[in-house]
DRENNU-267772 format. One record per residue (C-alpha): residue number from 1; residue in one letter; x, y, z. Coordinates in Angstrom, 1 decimal. Layout:
<pts>
{pt NUM 'a' {X Y Z}}
...
</pts>
This chain:
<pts>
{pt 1 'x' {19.4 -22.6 -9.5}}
{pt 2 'x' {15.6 -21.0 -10.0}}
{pt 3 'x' {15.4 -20.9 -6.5}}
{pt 4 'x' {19.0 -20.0 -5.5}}
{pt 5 'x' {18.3 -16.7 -7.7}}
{pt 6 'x' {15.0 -16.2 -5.7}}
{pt 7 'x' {16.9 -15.8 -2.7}}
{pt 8 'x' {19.5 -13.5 -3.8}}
{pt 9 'x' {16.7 -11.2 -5.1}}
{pt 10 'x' {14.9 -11.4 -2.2}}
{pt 11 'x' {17.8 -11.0 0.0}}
{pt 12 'x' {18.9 -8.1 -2.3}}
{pt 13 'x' {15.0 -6.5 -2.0}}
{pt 14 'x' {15.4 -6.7 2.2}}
{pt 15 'x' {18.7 -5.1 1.7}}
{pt 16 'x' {17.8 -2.2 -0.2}}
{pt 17 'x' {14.7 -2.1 1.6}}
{pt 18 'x' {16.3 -1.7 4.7}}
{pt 19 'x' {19.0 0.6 3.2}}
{pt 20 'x' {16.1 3.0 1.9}}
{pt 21 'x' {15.0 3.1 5.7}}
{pt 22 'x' {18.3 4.2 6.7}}
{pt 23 'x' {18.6 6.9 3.5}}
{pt 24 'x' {16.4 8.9 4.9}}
{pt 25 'x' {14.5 9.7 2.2}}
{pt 26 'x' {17.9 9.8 -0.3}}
{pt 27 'x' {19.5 12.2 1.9}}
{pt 28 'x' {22.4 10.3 3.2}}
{pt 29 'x' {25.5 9.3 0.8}}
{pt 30 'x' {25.6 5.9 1.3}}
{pt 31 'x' {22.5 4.0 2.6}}
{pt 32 'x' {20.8 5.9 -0.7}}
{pt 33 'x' {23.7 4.2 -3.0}}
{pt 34 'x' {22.9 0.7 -0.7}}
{pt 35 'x' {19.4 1.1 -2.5}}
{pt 36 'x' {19.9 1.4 -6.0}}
{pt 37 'x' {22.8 -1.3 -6.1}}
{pt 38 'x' {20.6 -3.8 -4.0}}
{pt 39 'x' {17.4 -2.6 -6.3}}
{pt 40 'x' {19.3 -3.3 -9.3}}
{pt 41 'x' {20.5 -7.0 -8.2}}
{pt 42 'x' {17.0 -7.7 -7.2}}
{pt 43 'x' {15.8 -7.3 -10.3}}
{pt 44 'x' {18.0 -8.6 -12.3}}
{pt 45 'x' {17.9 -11.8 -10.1}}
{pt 46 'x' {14.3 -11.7 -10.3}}
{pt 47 'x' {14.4 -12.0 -13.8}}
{pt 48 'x' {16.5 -15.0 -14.0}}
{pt 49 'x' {13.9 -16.9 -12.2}}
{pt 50 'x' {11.5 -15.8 -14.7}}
{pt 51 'x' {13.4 -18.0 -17.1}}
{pt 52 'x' {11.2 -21.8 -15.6}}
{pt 53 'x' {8.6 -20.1 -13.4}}
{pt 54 'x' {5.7 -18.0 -14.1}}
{pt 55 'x' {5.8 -14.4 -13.3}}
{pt 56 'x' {2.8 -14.8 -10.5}}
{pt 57 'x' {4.5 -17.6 -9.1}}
{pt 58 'x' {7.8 -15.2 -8.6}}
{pt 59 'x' {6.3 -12.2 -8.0}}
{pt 60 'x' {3.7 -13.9 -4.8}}
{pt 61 'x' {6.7 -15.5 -3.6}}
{pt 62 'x' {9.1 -12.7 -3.9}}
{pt 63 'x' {6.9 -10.1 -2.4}}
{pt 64 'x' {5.9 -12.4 0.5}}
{pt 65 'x' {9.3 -13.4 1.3}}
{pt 66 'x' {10.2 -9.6 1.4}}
{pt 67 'x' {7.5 -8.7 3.8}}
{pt 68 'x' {8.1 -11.7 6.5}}
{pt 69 'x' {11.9 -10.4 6.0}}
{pt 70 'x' {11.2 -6.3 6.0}}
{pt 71 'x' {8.9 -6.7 9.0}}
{pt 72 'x' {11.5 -9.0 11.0}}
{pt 73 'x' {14.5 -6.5 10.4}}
{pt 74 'x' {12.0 -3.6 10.8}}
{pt 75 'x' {11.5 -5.1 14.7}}
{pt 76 'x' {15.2 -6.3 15.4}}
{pt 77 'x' {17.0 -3.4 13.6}}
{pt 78 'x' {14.5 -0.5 13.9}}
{pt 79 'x' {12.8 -1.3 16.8}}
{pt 80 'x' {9.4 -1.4 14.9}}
{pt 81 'x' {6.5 -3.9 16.9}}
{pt 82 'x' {4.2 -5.7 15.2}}
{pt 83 'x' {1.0 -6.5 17.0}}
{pt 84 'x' {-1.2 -9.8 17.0}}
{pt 85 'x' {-2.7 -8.7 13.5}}
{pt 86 'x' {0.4 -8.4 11.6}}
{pt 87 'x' {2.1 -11.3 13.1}}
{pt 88 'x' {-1.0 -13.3 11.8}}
{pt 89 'x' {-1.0 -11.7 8.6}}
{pt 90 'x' {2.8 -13.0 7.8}}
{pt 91 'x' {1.3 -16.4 9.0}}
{pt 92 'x' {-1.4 -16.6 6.3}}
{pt 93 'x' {1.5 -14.9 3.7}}
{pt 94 'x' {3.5 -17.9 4.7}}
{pt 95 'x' {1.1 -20.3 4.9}}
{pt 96 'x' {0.1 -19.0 1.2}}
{pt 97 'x' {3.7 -19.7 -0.1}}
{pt 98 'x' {3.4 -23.1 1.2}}
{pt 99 'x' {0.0 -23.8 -0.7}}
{pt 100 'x' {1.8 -22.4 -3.8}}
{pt 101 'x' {4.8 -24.1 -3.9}}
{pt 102 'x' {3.0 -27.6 -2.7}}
{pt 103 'x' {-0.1 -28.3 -4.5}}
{pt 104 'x' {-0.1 -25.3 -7.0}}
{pt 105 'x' {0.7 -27.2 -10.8}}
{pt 106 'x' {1.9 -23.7 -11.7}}
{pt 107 'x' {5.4 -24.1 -9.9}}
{pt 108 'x' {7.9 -27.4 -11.2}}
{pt 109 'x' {8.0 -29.5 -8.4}}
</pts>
């Protein structure tokens, strides 16, 4: 379940990510309530994973999850490009996760 609760936090991070993008800076109704509801159920998942794996191990694989995530709704949703350097940049993020959650003795396997 560790990992089930990973995903919901970082599916609730993109989704108040993306809901703070369309808040405009808190000054719609809505999208700003989106945000604190998806911020809150991030978190609170996130801490149920902190319950068998180190807080490193969650955070690096939270945060990179949410970037490859943010930057592929930034493109599709709000039209956003991301040139060569950032496209390469999730690929090392990525290939970091991998590293982590293969060989790292930090992470239950």
């Amino acid at each position: 379940m560790t990992y089930v609760y990973l995903l919901i936090a970082v599916a609730a991070e993109t989704i108040g990510t993306s809901a703070l993008q369309a808040s405009q800076q808190f000054t719609r109704f809505w999208p700003s309530v989106f945000v604190i509801v998806a911020y809150a159920a991030a978190f609170y998942f996130l801490s149920l994973t902190l319950r068998t794996l180190p807080v490193g191990i969650v955070y690096a694989l939270w945060s990179g999850l949410g970037i490859i995530f943010i930057a592929l709704i930034g493109f599709a949703v709000f039209g956003q490009e991301l040139d060569l350097a950032a496209v390469t940049g999730m690929a090392l993020i990525v290939a970091g996760i991998g590293v982590i959650h293969l060989f790292s003795n930090a992470t239950p396997h």
